[in-house]
C-alpha angles and dihedrals in degrees: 000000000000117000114251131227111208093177096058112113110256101266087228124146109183101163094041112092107197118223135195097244130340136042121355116203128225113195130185116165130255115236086174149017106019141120131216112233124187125240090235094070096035096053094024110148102219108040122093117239087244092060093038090054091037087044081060107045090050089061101040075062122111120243109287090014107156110255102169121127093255097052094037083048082054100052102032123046087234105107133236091268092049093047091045087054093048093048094051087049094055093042090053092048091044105252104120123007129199128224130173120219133178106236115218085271095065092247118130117225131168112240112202123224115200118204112192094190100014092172086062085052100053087047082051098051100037088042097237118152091205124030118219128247104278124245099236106227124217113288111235122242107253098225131148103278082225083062100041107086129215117280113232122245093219146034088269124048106255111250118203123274097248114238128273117265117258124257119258118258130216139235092226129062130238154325107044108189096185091051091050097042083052095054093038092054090044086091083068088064102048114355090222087075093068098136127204113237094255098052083046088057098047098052086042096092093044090050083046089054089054092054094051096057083054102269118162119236090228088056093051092054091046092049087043099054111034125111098001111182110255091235092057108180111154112033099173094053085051094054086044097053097045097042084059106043098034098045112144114238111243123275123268106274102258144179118324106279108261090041135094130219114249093247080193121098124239108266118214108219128237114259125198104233111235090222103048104002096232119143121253129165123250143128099259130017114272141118130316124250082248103055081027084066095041090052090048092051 
């Protein structure tokens, strides 16, 4: 007979349910500091592990805990790229959703709303009894945010505006008082070209340019204000705009400046021909056509 022990502990395992292969739970209950979680959202399919674990803490949280990237990269090992990736998984499948607000103070800041069992809150707000089988969404590629490029907003990818072209520059250096007194005076035309100093000297140089390739100051005025768009907004872009891509090419070049040009023809002088004598015009003393023929024949 086998020798017995009566101080041994009972070998006695009331919370542990045995299994035939697998996991084995063992379960003590919780009088304090604990959340119940739903199964939908632990053993959720398509969910990552990262967003599942991340989908709990959140609600284990007390009510205005930070849950931004910055402050969730700070408390888990994860990473910022990792944490950005869960959080989109659990907004697209309805378990926390982001909205941005303007505090009293004009600041913008993202309060965060956590749904536990968001498909018995949609039942709740539409008034259904029995919510309907979900359609599952796409699950979204976990990938570094840096990697991930934009989408873009229409069929074809956007390409930038290209930049304005640049304003015209003078010869000559400042100041120009004509091309200033012009754009100043514009405003007598039409009074939503009243112009501020600084755009007036800005525009000065490129109205300068036009005068100097022998542009008249009535014809600048004219080019600047026709046609203006009845919903005028921006004036000076408009000059500007105007003054670069309508610019004149220079004059010919022409006579020296001083000097006018001889409006009379050239005359050829009479010559005394050296076979007849008869007059004839050309540029040196010879023969005539006539005595030029004689000789030929």
């Amino acid at each position: 007979m086998a020798e017995q022990h009566p101080s041994a502990p009972a070998r006695v395992l009331p919370l542990v349910r045995r299994s035939p292969g697998g996991i084995t739970h063992v379960r003590e209950r919780h009088p304090n500091r604990y959340t119940m979680v739903g199964n939908h959202l632990t053993q959720h399919r398509e969910l990552s592990l990262t967003a599942i674990g991340l989908g709990a803490h959140i609600q284990s949280l007390p009510e205005g805990s930070p849950v931004d990237i910055r402050t969730l990269a700070e408390r888990f090992p994860e990473g910022r790229d990792r944490i950005a990736a869960a959080l989109r998984e659990l907004e697209a499948y309805g378990y926390i959703e982001r909205v941005r607000e303007r505090t009293p103070s004009g600041r913008m800041v993202t309060r965060t709303v956590s749904y536990n069992h968001p498909e018995a809150t949609r039942a709740r707000r539409t008034g259904r009894t029995r919510e309907p089988c979900p359609v599952r969404p796409v699950r979204p590629v976990r990938e570094p945010q840096s990697a991930r490029p934009a989408p873009p907003t229409s069929g074809a990818p956007e390409r930038p505006a290209p930049p304005p072209p640049p304003l015209p520059q003078p010869d000559t250096p400042a100041p120009h008082p004509a091309a200033t007194a012009l754009l100043a005076t514009l405003r007598r035309d039409d009074d939503r070209l009243l112009l501020p100093e600084r755009d007036v000297r800005r525009l000065a140089p490129a109205v300068a340019v036009w005068l100097e390739r022998g542009a008249a100051p009535d014809a600048v005025r004219r080019t600047l204000t026709a046609n203006l768009p009845p919903d005028l907004r921006y004036p000076t872009a408009l000059l500007a705009h105007r003054l670069s891509t309508l610019l004149p090419p220079p004059l010919p070049a022409g006579p020296a400046a001083g000097t006018a040009p001889d409006p009379r023809p050239v005359v050829v002088p009479l010559q005394e021909c050296d076979g007849c004598d008869r007059a004839f015009r050309a540029p040196a003393p010879g023969l005539c056509r006539d005595c030029r023929q004689a000789a030929a024949a």
